[in-house]
C-alpha positions in Angstrom: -28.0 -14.5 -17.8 -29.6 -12.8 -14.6 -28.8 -9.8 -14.4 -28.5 -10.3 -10.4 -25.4 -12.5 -11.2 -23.7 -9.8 -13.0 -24.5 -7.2 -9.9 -22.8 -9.8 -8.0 -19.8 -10.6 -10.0 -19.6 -6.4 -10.3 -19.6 -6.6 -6.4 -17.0 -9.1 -6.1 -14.8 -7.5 -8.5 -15.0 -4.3 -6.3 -14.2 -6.0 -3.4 -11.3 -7.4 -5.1 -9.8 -3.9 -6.1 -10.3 -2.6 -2.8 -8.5 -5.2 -1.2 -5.6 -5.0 -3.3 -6.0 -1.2 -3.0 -5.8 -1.5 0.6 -3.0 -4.2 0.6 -0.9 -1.8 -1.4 -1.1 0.9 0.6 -0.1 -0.9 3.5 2.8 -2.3 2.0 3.9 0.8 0.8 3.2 2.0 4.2 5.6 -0.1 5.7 8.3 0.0 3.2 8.4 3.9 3.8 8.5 3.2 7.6 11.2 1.2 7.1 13.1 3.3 5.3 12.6 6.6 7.1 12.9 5.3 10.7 15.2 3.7 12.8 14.5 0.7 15.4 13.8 3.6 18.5 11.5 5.3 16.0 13.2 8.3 15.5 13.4 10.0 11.6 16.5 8.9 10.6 18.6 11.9 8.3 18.7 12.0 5.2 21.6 11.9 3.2 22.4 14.8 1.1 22.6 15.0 -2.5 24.8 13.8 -4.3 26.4 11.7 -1.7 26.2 8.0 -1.0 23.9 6.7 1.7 
């Protein structure tokens, strides 16, 4: 085959990984924001080890 195809596939494939890349960052970007802070915003405590949250 051309070997212009394959750059092309090799291109699409990259933008494919970055995408995911990106989409899973952001995901766990908002799963941590979630988690860490309240509806005002504020850092909510942690609980302290070896108790229950």
């Amino acid at each position: 085959t051309d070997p212009l195809t394959a750059i092309r596939y090799q291109i699409v494939v990259m933008y494919m990984l970055l995408a995911a890349n990106t989409l899973a960052a952001l995901v766990a970007a908002w799963l941590a924001e979630r988690t860490l802070f309240d509806h005002a915003h504020r850092l909510r405590p942690l609980p302290a080890e070896g108790t229950s949250p």
